[in-house]
Steps between C-alpha positions, in 0.01 A plus 500: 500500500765766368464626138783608356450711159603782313360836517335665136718737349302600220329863634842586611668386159204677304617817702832501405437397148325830484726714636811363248230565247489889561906490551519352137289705333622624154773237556388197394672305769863540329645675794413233748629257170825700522592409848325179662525159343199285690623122375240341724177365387361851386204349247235610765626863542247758401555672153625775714805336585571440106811712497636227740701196320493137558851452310785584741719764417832260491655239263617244684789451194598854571784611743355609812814705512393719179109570534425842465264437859598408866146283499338494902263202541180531772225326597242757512102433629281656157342726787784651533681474198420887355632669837810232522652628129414888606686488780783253387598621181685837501671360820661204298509725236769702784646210612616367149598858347863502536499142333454636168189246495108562550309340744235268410239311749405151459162355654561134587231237627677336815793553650632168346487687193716798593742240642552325238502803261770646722684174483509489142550869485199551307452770690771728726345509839205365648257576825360229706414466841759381809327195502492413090873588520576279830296178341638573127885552533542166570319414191655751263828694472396807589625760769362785699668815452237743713282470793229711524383596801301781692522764786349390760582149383237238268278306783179341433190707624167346607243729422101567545273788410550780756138443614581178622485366839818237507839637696677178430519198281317331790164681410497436127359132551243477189668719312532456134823617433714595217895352417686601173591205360605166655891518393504815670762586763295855643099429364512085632788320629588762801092552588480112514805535735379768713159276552690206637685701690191640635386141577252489252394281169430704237332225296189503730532856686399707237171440278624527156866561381556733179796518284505836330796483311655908540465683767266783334249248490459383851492881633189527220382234644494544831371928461262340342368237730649166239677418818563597928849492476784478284861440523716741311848620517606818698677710226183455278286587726720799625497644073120510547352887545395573858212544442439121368720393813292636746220283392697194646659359798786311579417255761837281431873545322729210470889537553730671243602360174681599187336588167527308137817533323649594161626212305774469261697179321688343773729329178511777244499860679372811312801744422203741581522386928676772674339782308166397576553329890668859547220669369197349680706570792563869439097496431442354824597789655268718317196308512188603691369260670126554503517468117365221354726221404774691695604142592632459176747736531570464867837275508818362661767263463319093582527367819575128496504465849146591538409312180650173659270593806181503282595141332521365812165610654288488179654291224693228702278486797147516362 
């Protein structure tokens, strides 16, 4: 019978607990309080993360118009939470400067919740997946202003230790495998695609299905023998060192597809639009794509064309 679970996070949240504590040292947490707003469920956070608030940094009486921040809302995985703010920060920090404002990041629970933030405009601009966006603008007046994408373009790897013997996806019967999540375009809904396609039932092909939940995850999983193969997207896998690559194998990629989007109110736009759509663009250009979370910062005008594609084949048709 398939299993479907979770992987444990805790040695690789203990990790990173530890190395915020040395970068806060002397600090007492303020400058991480000075920047990032976490208004999820942050009771269970270790005392490191103290500097961290559970109050958001908005009134939602105030006039979006006349906050001192442009506020950014993510969903960010805890593992990777520390390296997300590092790297995002002084480029929204760049991206916002001519504004007048400061930038300020805001760590939601779901993509629901940045949607309806960004509806209310509780929050400037949001980031959530292609597939969040394509099953939530129906549901909320919001609009994508940004695609993000990568070079070569997103697919969906299928990948195994390098050791291993499989070439295709028709040698990984027995596998246990690892997915993202199961609303996910790139970690779920395309693999599941790909299978069929392949002629085969996923249900009873593989011995136990996991659901990891970020991407970071499955690759520790599967280096570390949790699981024989994982699926993971191509422009997170490509940000890895090469030396971490070369322990794995890509026995199967899927066929292109867009990245998430950046939100804003479809009703009530921010005066703040062109300066920062302009921006992230100009950035684009810059960006190094073997950085991590490059894919942030990768990003074009949306494509509704493709967009209609992808609610045909995996909204409307599943």
């Amino acid at each position: 019978m398939t299993i479907k679970s979770a992987s444990d996070k805790t040695s690789i949240f203990v990790g990173v607990a530890f190395i915020l504590l040395a970068s806060i040292i002397g600090t007492g947490g303020v400058l991480w309080k000075n920047f990032v707003e976490y208004t999820g469920n942050s009771s269970n956070l270790p005392d490191v993360f103290a500097g961290i608030s559970e109050q958001p940094p908005y009134n939602p009486s105030t006039d979006p118009d006349n906050r001192e921040e442009i506020i950014f809302s993510f969903t960010i995985p805890r593992g990777d939470l520390v390296k997300f703010i590092e790297v995002m920060q002084p480029k929204l920090d760049d991206i916002v400067a001519r504004t007048g404002k400061v930038a300020k990041i805001d760590v939601s629970t779901s993509e629901y919740e940045i949607a309806d933030k960004v509806e209310r405009r509780l929050v400037d601009f949001g980031s959530i997946s292609i597939m969040g966006y394509l099953t939530l603008r129906d549901k909320k007046k919001i609009t994508a202003i940004l695609e993000r994408y990568s070079t070569p373009p997103k697919r969906t790897y299928f990948v195994v230790r390098a050791g291993d013997k499989a070439l295709s996806l028709g040698d990984i019967s027995g596998y246990r495998i690892a997915y993202r999540s199961n609303d996910s375009l790139t970690g779920h809904l395309i693999p599941l695609r790909e299978l069929k396609q392949a002629g085969i039932e996923h249900s009873t092909y593989f011995s136990q299905e996991f659901y990891s939940e970020n991407y970071s995850d499955s690759m520790l999983g599967l280096l570390n023998d949790q699981y024989d193969c994982i699926v993971i997207s191509s422009n997170y896998f490509l940000e890895q060192p090469e030396s971490v690559r070369k322990k794995m194998r890509i026995i199967h990629e899927s066929h292109e597809m867009p990245g998430g989007v950046y939100l804003t109110s479809l009703k009530e736009r921010s005066p703040y639009e062109q300066i920062v759509v302009g921006n992230f663009m100009k950035l684009s250009d810059t960006i190094n794509e073997t950085e991590m979370f490059s894919g942030m910062f990768k990003t074009r005008r949306p494509d509704e064309q493709t967009y209609s594609m992808l609610v045909r084949e995996y909204i409307n048709g599943n």
